[in-house]
C-alpha positions in Angstrom: -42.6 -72.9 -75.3 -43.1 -70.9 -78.2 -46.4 -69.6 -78.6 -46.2 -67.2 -81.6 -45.6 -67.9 -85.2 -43.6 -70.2 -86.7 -40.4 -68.5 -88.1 -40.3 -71.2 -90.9 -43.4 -69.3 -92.6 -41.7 -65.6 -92.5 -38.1 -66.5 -93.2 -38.1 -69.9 -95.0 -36.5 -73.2 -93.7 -33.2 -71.8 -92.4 -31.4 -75.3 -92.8 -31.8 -75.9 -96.1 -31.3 -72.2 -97.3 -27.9 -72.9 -95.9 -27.0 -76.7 -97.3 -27.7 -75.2 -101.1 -25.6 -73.0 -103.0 -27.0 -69.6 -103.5 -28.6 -69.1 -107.0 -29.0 -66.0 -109.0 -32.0 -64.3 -109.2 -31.6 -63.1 -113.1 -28.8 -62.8 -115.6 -29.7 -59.2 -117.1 -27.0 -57.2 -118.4 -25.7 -54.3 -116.0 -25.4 -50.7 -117.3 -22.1 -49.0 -116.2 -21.9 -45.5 -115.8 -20.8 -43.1 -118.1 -17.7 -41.4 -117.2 -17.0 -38.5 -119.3 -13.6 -38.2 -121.1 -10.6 -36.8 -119.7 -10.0 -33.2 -119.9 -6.3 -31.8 -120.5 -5.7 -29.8 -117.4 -2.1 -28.0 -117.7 -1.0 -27.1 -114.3 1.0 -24.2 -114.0 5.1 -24.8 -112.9 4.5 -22.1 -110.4 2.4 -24.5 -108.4 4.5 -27.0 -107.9 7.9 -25.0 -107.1 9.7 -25.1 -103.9 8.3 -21.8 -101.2 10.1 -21.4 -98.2 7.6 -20.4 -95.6 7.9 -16.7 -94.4 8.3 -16.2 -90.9 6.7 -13.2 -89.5 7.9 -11.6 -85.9 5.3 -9.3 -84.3 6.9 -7.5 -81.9 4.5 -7.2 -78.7 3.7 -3.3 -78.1 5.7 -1.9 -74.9 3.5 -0.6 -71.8 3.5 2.8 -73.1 2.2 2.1 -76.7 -0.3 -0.2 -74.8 -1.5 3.0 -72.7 -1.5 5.3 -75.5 -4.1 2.8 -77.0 -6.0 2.7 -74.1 -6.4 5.8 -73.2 -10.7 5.5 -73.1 -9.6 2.4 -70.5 -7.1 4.3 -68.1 -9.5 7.6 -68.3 -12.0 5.4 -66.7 -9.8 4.1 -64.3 -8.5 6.9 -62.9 -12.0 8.3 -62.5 -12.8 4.7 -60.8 -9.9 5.4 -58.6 -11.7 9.0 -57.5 -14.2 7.6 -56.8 -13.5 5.0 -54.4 -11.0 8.1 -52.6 -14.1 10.2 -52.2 -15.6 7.3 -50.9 -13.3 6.9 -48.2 -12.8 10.7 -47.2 -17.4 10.6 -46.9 -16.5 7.9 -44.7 -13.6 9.5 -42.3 -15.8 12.8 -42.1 -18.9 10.8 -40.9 -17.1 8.5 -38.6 -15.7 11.9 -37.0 -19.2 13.1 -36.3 -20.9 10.2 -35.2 -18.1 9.2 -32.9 -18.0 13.0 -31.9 -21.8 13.0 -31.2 -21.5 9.3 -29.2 -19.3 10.8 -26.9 -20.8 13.9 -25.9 -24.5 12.4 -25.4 -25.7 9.8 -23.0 -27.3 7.0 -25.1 -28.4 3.3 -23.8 -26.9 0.5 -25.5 -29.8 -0.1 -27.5 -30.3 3.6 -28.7 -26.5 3.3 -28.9 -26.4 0.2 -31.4 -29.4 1.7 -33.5 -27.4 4.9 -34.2 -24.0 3.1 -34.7 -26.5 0.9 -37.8 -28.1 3.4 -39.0 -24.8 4.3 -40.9 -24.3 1.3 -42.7 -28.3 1.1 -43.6 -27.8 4.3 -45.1 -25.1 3.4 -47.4 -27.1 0.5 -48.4 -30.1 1.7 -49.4 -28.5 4.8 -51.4 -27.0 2.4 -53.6 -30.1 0.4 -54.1 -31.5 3.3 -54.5 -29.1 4.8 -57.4 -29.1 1.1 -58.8 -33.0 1.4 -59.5 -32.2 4.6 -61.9 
């Protein structure tokens, strides 16, 4: 069943090595290891007194120390905010024409629905257009 090598050869007859008693290979003296002598180390008494653990309460800034901090942040904010109301106000004055200029012309519903796209198309490619600078 077995077609390799015997295992007796490699690792020795396994029955016998376990009937004997284990023998010792060589009785040759074993070196220890030098330890170096002890050194007088005087700890101070200052270590090994009692400290009571401080306890340190931060008081969390109020909203107006927070703002004064951040004023860089709420600067940029505010100008965020003017922005978007410009945005809207562009929007309002447009939507007065267009819907002013629908009314008074005589369009198709396609020509209609082109016109009424355009606005939105217009937006978008201005901003990819300012997010290529």
């Amino acid at each position: 069943m077995f077609d390799g090598t015997d295992l007796n050869l490699v690792y020795g007859d396994m029955n016998q090595d376990m009937l004997s008693p284990p023998q010792m290979q060589s009785n040759k003296p074993v070196k220890q290891a030098q330890i170096p002598p002890d050194t007088n180390y005087n700890v101070p008494d200052d270590v090994y007194q009692q400290q009571e653990p401080k306890v340190i309460y931060k008081q969390e800034p109020s909203f107006w120390e927070k703002l004064g901090n951040n004023k860089n942040e709420v600067y940029k904010l505010f100008l965020f905010a003017l922005v978007i109301l410009l945005a809207i106000a562009i929007d309002k004055f447009i939507f007065f024409y267009f819907k002013s200029y629908l009314d008074d012309t005589i369009l198709n519903s396609t020509n209609e629905f082109l016109f009424r796209l355009s606005y939105p198309l217009s937006i978008l490619i201005v901003l990819w257009i300012l997010k290529t600078l």
